[in-house]
C-alpha positions as CSV (number, residue, x, y, z in Angstrom):
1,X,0.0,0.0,0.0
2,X,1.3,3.2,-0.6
3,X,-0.2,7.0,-0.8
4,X,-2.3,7.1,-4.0
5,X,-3.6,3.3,-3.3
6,X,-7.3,2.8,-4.0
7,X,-8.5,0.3,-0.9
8,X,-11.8,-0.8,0.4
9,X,-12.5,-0.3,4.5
10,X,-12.7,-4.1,5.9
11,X,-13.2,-2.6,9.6
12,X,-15.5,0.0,10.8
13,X,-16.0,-1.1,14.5
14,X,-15.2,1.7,16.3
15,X,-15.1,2.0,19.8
16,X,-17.3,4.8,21.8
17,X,-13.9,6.6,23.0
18,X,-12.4,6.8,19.2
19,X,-16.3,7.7,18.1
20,X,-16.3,10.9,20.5
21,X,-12.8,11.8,19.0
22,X,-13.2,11.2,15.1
23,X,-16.3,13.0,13.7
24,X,-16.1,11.0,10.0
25,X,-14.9,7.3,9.9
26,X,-14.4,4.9,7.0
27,X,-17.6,2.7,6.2
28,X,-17.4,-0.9,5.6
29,X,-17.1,-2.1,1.6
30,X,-16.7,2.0,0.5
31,X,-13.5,2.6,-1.8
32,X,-11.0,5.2,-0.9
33,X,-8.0,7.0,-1.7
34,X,-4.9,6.9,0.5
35,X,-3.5,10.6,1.4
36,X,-1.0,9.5,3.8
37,X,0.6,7.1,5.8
38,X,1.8,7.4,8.7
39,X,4.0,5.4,11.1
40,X,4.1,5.1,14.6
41,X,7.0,3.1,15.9
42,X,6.3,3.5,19.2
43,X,2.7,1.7,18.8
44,X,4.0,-0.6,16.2
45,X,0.8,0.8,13.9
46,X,1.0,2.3,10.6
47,X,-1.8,4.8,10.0
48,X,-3.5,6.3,6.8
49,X,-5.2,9.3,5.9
50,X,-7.9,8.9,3.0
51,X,-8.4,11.6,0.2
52,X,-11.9,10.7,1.1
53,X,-12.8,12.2,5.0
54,X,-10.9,14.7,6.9
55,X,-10.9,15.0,10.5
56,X,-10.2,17.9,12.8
57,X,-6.8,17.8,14.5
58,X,-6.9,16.0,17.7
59,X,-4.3,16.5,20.3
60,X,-1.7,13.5,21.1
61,X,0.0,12.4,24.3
62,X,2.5,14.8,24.0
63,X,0.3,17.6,23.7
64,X,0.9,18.0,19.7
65,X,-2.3,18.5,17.2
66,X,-2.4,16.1,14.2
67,X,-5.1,15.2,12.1
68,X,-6.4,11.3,13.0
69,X,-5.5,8.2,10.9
70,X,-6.6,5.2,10.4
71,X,-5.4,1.7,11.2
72,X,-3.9,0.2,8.5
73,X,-5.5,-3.5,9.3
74,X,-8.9,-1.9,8.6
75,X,-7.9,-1.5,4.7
76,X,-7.1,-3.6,1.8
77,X,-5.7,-2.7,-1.4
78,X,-7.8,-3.2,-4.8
79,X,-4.5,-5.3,-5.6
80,X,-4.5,-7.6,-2.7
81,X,-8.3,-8.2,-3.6
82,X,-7.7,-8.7,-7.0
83,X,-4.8,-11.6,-6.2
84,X,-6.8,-13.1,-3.5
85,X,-9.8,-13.3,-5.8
86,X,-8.1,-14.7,-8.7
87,X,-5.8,-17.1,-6.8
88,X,-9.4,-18.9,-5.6
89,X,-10.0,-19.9,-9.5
């Protein structure tokens, strides 16, 4: 995956803490464009922003404002669809 990736949300559980935080979250099976990734070493989580939905900035543990990502895991890319699909003929 990288930024200009089409992918298609897998995971839009959310949980009441992240939902009072993030006004507009990926849906389930909706296509989207990725903005940016981001990685966060200290998590061991790589992030994306889609081209799709903005967020306002939220403020991190360190006091810094940044606009939200996403969990990568929640993504897949039209290309990993298309091998998985065609590896099942």
């Amino acid at each position: 995956m990288q930024v200009g990736s089409f992918v298609e949300c897998i995971d839009d559980r959310f949980s009441a803490e992240q939902l009072k935080k993030i006004s507009r979250i990926p849906k389930k099976g909706d296509y989207y464009t990725v903005r940016d990734i981001v990685e966060y070493p200290e998590y061991n989580r790589v992030g994306i922003r889609l081209e799709e939905i903005s967020n306002p900035p939220i403020e991190k543990s360190d006091g810094t404002l940044h606009e939200p990502t996403f969990n990568i895991f929640r993504f897949i890319s039209f290309t990993e669809e298309f091998f998985n699909i065609t590896s099942t003929y």
